[in-house]
C-alpha positions as CSV (number, residue, x, y, z in Angstrom):
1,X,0.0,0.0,0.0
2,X,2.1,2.8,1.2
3,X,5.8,2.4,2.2
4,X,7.2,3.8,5.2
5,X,10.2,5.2,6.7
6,X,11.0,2.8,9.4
7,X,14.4,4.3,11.3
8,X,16.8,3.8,7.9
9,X,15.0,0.7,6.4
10,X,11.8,0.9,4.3
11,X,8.6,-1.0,5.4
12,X,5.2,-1.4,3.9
13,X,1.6,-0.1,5.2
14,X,0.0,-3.5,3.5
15,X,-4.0,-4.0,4.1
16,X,-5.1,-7.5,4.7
17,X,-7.1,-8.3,1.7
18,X,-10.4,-8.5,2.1
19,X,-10.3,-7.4,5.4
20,X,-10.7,-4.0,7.6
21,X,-7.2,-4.0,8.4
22,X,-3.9,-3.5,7.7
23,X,0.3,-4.5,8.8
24,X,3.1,-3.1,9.3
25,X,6.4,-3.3,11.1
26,X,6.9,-0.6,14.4
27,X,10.0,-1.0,16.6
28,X,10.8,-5.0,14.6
29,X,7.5,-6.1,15.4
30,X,5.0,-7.2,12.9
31,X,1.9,-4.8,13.8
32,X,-1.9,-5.8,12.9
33,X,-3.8,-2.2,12.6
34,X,-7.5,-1.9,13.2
35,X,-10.0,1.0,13.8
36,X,-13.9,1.3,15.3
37,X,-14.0,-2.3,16.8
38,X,-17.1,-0.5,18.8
39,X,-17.4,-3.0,21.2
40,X,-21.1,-3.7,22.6
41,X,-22.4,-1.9,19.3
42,X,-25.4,-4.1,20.0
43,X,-26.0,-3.1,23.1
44,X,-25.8,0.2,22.2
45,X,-28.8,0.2,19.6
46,X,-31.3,-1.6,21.7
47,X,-30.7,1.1,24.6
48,X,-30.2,4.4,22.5
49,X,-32.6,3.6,19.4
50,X,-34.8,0.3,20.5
51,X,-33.3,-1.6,17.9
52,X,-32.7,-5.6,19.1
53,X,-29.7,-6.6,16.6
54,X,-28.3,-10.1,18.0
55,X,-24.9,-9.5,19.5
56,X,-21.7,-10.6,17.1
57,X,-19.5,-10.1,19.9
58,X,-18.0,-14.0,19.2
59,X,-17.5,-13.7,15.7
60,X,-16.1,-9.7,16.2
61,X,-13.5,-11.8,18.7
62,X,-12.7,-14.7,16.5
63,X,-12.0,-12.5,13.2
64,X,-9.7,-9.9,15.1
65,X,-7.5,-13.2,16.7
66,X,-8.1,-15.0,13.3
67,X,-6.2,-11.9,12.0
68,X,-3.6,-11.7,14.4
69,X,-2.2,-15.5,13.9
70,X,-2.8,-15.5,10.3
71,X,-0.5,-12.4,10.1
72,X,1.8,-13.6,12.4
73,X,1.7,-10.0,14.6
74,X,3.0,-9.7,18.0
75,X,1.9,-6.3,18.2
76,X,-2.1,-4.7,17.6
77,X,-3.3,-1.3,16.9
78,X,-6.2,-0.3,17.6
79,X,-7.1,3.3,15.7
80,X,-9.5,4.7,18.0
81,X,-13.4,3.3,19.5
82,X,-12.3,0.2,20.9
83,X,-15.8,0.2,23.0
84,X,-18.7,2.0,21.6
85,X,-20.0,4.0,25.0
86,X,-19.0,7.5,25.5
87,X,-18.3,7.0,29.1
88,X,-17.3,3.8,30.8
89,X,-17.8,0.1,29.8
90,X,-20.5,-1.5,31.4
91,X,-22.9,-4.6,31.0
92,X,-22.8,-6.4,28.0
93,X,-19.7,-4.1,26.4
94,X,-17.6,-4.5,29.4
95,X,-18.2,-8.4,28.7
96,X,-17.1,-8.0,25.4
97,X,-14.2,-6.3,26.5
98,X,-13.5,-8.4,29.3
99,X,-13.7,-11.5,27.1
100,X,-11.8,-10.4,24.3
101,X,-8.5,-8.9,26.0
102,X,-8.5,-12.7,28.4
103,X,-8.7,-14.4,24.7
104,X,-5.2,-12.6,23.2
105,X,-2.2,-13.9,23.6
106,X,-0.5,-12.6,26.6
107,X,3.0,-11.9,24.7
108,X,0.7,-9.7,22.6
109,X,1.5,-5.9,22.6
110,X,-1.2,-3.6,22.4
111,X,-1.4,-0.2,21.8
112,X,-4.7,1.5,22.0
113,X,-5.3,5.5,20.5
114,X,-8.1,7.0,22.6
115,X,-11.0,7.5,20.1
116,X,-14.1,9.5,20.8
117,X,-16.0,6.6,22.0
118,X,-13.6,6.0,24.4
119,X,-13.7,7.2,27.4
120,X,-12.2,6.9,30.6
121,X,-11.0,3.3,29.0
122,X,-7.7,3.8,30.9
123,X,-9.0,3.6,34.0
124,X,-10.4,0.6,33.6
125,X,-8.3,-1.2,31.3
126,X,-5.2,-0.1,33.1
127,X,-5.8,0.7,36.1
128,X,-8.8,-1.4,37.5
129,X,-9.5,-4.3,39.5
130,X,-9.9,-6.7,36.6
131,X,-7.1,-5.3,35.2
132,X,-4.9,-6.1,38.1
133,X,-6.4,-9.2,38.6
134,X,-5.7,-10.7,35.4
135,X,-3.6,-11.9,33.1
136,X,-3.2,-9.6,30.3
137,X,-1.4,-8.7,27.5
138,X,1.1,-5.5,27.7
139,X,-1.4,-2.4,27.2
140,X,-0.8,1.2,26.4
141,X,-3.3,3.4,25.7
142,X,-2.3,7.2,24.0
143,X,-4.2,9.5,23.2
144,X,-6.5,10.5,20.4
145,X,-4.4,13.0,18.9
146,X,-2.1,10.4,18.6
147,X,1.9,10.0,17.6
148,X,4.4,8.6,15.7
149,X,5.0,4.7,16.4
150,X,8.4,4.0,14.8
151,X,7.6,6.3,11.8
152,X,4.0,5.0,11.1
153,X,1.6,8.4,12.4
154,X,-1.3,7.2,14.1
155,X,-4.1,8.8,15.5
156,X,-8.0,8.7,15.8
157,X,-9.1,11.4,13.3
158,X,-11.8,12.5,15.7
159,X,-9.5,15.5,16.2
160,X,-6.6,17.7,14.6
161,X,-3.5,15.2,14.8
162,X,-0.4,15.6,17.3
163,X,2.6,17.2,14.7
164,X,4.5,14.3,15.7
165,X,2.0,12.0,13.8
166,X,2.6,14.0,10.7
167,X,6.3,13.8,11.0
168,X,6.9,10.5,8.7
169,X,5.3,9.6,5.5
170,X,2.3,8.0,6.4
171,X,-0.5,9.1,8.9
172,X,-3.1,6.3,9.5
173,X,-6.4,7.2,11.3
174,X,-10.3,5.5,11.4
175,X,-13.4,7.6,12.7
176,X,-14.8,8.0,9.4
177,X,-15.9,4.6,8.7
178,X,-15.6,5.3,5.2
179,X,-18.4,3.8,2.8
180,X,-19.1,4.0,-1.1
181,X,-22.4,3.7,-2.6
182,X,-22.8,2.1,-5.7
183,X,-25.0,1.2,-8.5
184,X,-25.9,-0.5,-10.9
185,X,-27.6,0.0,-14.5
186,X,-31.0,-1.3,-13.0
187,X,-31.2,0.8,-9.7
188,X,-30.4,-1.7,-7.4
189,X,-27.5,-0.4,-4.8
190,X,-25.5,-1.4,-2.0
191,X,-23.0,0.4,0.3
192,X,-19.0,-0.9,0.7
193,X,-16.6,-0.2,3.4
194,X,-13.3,1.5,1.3
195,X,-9.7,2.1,2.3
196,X,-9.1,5.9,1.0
197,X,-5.4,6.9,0.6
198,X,-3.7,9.7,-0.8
199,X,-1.5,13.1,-0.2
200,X,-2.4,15.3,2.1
201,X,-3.3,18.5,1.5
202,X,-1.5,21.3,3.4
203,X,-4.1,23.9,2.6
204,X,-6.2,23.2,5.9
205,X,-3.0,22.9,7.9
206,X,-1.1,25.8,7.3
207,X,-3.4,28.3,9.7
208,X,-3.3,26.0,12.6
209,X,0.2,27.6,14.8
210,X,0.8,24.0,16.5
211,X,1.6,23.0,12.9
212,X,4.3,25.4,12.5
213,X,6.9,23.7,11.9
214,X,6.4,21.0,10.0
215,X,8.9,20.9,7.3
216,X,6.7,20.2,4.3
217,X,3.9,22.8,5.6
218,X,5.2,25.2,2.7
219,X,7.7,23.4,1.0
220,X,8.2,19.7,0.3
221,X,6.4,16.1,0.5
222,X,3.6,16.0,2.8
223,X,2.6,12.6,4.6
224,X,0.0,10.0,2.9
225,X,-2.9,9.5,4.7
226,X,-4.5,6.3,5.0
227,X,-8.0,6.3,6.3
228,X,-9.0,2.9,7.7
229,X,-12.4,1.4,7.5
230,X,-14.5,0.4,10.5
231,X,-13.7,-3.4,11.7
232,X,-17.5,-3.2,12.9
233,X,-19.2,-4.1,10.0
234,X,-22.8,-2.7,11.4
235,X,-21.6,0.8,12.6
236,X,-22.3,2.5,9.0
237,X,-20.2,5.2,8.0
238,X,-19.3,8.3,5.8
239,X,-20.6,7.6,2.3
240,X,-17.5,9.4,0.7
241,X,-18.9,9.7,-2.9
242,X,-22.3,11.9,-2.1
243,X,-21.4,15.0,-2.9
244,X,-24.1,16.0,0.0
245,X,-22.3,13.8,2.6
246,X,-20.7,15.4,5.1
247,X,-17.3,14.2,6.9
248,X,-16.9,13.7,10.8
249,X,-12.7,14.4,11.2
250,X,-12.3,17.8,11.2
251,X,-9.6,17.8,8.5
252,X,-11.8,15.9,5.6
253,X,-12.3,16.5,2.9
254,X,-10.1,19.6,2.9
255,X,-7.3,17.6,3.6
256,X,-7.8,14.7,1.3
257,X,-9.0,16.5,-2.1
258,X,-6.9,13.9,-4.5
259,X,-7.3,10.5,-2.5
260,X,-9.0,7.3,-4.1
261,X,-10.7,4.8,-2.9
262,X,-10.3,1.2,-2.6
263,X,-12.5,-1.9,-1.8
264,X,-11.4,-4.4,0.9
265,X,-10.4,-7.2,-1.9
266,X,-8.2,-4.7,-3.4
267,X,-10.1,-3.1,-6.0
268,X,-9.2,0.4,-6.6
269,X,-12.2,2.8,-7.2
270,X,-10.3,5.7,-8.3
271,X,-11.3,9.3,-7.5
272,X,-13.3,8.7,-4.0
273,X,-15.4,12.1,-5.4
274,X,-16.5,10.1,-8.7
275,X,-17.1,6.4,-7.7
């Protein structure tokens, strides 16, 4: 997908085809990336919109450990709304929650960026008495603004990015759960989940002071951006290519005004504006 500067070797940003996900290598570990698991999603329906949806919690669990052997990855990234509550996990989310993190492998290193959906997630997946009482994989949990792991920018995309995340080539981020509808010569429709990469655009950059010194604000390369889609295949998203449709980071579509769009087995769309 996109290479990488990776201290002085070059790595690749490759997506897992035909999945919501993509690998890398940060600090000589193999690294499965994810965004918008939105843990108890089903929960969340019935008690915000009266909507029963059976739970997929199990089959959520099995396809994110299913990744991680069949990628070989001793490391996870998670982009952002691990849990779907805005405040802290509880009932049938916490379960989720509780369930999946006993089920990875405890040489597993995890790195969580804070998304919106988020939380006081810390507290409890760090600091509380489950945590302490069990046996866990290694945890770190940064916030949503994000960083530079080992020259891969990460952040949520819920917010403006830290400058650090822009400091490499490549900023990866989810929030948007980015969606294409398409159609076909009868009428009929249906709605994909895309990847969309591409250059970013300085333009909505340069007035922001915290972004001042960025060396390729006014002259030079900036970073790709790689906007991951939702690993919750329910949550819905951002249909990129209605012109109506508006975006939820606050830097998109300004931002991204030349990326294309690709479907999960690989199949590039082009122009995200034109699909």
């Amino acid at each position: 997908m996109d290479s990488v500067r990776n201290g002085t070797q070059p790595v690749r940003l490759e997506p897992v085809p035909g999945e919501p996900a993509a690998t890398a290598t940060i600090e000589g570990d193999r690294a499965l990336l994810v965004a918008d698991y939105h843990a108890g999603y089903e929960a969340g329906l019935r008690d915000e919109r009266g909507v029963d949806v059976p739970s997929k919690a199990a089959a959520r669990r099995e396809r994110l450990l299913d990744l991680l052997e069949r990628t070989d990855a001793s490391r996870l990234v998670v982009l952002g709304d691990l849990m779907h509550s805005i405040g802290d996990p509880g009932g049938a989310e916490r379960g989720e929650l509780e369930v999946l993190f006993e089920s990875l492998p405890t040489s597993l290193s995890v790195t969580v960026v804070k998304g919106n959906h988020d939380g006081g997630i810390e507290t409890w997946l760090l600091d509380g008495e489950w945590a302490a009482s069990t046996d866990l994989p290694s945890v770190e949990v940064v916030s949503g603004s994000g960083g530079a792991l080992d020259g891969v920018g990460v952040c949520h995309g819920h917010t403006w990015p830290a400058p650090s995340a822009l400091e490499g080539d490549v900023l990866c981020f989810g929030h948007e759960h980015p969606c294409v509808r398409l159609e076909d010569e009868v009428g009929g429709s249906r709605v994909e989940r895309v990847w969309l990469r591409g250059r970013l655009d300085p333009a909505p950059f340069r007035s922001r002071p915290e972004y001042a010194e960025l060396p390729w604000l006014e002259d030079g390369t900036p970073p790709r951006l790689v906007v991951v889609p939702a690993f919750n295949d329910l949550v819905g998203g951002t249909w990129v290519n209605l012109p109506e449709q508006s975006f939820l980071s606050p830097f998109l579509p300004a931002g991204l005004t030349e990326g294309e769009a690709y479907l999960l087995d690989g199949t590039r769309l082009g122009s995200y504006r034109s699909v």
